[in-house]
N, C-alpha and C positions, 0 to 999 in steps of 0.2 A: 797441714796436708791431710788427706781424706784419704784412706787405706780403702782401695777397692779392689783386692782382689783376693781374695780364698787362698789362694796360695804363698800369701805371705809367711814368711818363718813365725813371726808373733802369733798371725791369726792364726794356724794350725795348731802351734804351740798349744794357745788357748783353749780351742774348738776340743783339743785333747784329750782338757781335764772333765769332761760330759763324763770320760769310761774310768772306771777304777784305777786301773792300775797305772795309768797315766798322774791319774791325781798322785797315790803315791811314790811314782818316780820323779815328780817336782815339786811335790808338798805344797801345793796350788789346791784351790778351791773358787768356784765360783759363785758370786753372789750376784742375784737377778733383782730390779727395781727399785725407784726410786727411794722408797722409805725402807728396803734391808741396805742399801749403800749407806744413805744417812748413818744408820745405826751401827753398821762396819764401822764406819769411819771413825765414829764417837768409841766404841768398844777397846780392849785391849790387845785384838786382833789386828796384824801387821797387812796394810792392803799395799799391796807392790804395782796394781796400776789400778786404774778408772776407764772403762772404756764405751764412748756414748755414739751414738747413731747419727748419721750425718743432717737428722730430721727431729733428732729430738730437741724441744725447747723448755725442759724444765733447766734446773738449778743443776749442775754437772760436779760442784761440792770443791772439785781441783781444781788449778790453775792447768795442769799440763796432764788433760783427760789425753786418752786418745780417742780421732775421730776417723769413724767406719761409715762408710756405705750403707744404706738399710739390707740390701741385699747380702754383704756379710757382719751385717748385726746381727741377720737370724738365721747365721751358719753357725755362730759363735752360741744362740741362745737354745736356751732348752723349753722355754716356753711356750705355749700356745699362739696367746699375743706380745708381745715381747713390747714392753715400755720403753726401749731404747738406751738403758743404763744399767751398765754391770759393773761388778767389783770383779778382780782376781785376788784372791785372800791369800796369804799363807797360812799351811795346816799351825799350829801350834805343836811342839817339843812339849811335853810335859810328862817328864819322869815319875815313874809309877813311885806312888808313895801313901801313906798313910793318910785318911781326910781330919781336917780342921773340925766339922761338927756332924750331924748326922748327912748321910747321902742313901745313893743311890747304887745298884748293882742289878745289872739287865744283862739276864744270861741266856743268851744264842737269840737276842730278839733278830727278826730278820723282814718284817717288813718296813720298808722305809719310812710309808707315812704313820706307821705306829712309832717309829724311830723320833722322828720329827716331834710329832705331837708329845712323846715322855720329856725330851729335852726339853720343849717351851713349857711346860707345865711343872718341870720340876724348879727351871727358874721363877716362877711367880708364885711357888708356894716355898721358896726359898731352900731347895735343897741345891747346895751351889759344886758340888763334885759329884760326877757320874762314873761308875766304874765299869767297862763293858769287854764281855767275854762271849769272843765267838759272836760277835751281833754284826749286823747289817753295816755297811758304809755311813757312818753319820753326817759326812759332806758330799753324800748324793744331792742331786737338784732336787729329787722330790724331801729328800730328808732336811735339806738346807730350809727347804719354803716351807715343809710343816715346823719347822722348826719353831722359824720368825728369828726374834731377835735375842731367843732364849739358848740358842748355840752360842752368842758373841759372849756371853758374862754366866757360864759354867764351864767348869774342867775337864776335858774328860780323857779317862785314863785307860789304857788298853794292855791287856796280859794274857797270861796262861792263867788257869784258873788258880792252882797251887800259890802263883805268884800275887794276882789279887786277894784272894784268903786270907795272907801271909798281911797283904798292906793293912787287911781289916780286921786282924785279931784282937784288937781292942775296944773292937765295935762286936753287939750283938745283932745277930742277922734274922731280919725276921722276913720271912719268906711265905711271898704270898697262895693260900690252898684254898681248896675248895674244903679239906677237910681240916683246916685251923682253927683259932680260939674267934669269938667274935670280933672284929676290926675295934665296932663303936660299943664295947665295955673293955678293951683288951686293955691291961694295964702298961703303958709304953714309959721304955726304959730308956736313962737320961743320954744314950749314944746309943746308936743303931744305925744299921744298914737295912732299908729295906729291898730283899731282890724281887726280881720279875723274871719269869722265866720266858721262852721258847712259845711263840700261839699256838703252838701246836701238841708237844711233849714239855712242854712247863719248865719248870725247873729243873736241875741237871740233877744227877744222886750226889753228884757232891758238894755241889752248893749244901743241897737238903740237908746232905749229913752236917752240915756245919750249922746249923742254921740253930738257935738258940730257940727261936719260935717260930709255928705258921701261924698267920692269921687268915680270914675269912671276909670277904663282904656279903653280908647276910640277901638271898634274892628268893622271888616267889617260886615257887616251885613250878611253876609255868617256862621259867627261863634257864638254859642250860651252861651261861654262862656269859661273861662280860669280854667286848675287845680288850685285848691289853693295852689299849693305851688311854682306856675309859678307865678300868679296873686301876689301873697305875694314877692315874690323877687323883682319882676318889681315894684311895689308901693315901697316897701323898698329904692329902688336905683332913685326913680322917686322926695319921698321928700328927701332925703337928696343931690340930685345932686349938690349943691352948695358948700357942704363939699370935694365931690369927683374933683371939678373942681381945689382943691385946692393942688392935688395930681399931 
């Protein structure tokens, strides 16, 4: 049966999770396109339906998709041109805790697609837990698609600053400045947290204060500064080059 009409309790349901607060009163998320379904589906993130356009003719991945009307496929989508295939994801629980090896710590970041862009980038240079204070919605649609497929296989962990601090005090915190040590001679110590602050007001005073080191990425004096989500890859792939030489 073909759900055609906007008013259906599911399709509202759904259409809901576009806005914040929705997403977190059902711990729902949406995932748009064929190849972020695939990768949902493979990942260790729990998908509670599949829901596909009564026009689309790829690969639907379930036996028991649901099937929508074009017309509320792109009630439902946040996209421009909408491919006709969505996931509803559940948020992941993941109790704040201590990280396994070196991460990440992005404090009051708040644009979505710099949001997006640190996630996928932190997964392909392998830093696999993210600790975030005060930042943007990480399961916005714009944050979901810069993401890719580097939101399904990272952790990420959400607190009061006191309370992330507390998770990472075994970790040294090196926090990125414009007036740090140089990034590429900086001597990187065998656990850390690298943070990122705020594009705007940077890192918080209390991060800083905690911070064991800042580092720098060295630029011409012609330029005033790097997006944070250029700055954050480059530092990313800058400490751990020793790992990647290994590759």
């Amino acid at each position: 049966m073909v759900i055609t009409s906007k008013s259906n309790p599911l399709v509202k349901k759904y259409a809901s999770l576009k806005e914040k607060k929705f997403r977190k009163e059902y711990s729902l998320f949406l995932v748009e396109g064929y190849k972020m379904v695939k990768e949902v589906l493979s990942s260790p993130y729990s998908v509670e339906d599949v829901i596909v356009s009564s026009d689309y003719s790829g690969e639907k991945y379930v036996s028991d998709a649901i099937e929508v009307s074009p017309q509320v496929f792109s009630y439902l989508s946040d996209e421009r041109t909408p491919q006709g295939i969505l996931a509803v994801v559940r948020i992941p629980e993941n109790r704040l805790s201590a990280p396994k090896s070196s991460c990440l710590l992005l404090d009051q970041i708040q644009d979505p697609g710099n949001m997006g862009t640190i996630i996928r980038t932190a997964n392909a240079a392998g830093y696999r837990e993210i600790y975030l204070i005060g930042c943007s919605d990480p399961y916005s649609p714009k944050s979901v698609r810069s993401a890719m497929s580097g939101l399904f296989f990272t952790t990420l962990y959400f607190g009061e600053r006191e309370e992330v601090l507390s998770a990472l005090k075994e970790y040294e915190i090196l926090c990125a400045d414009m007036d740090g040590e140089n990034i590429f001679t900086f001597q990187v110590p065998e656990k850390f947290a690298l943070a990122i602050g705020n594009e705007g007001n940077g890192i918080s005073k209390e991060v800083f204060s905690s911070a064991s080191h800042t580092v720098r990425i060295p630029m011409e004096s012609t330029a005033e500064s790097l997006n944070a989500g250029v700055s954050a890859g480059i530092a990313m792939y800058v400490l751990k080059s020793n790992t990647f030489k290994k590759i």
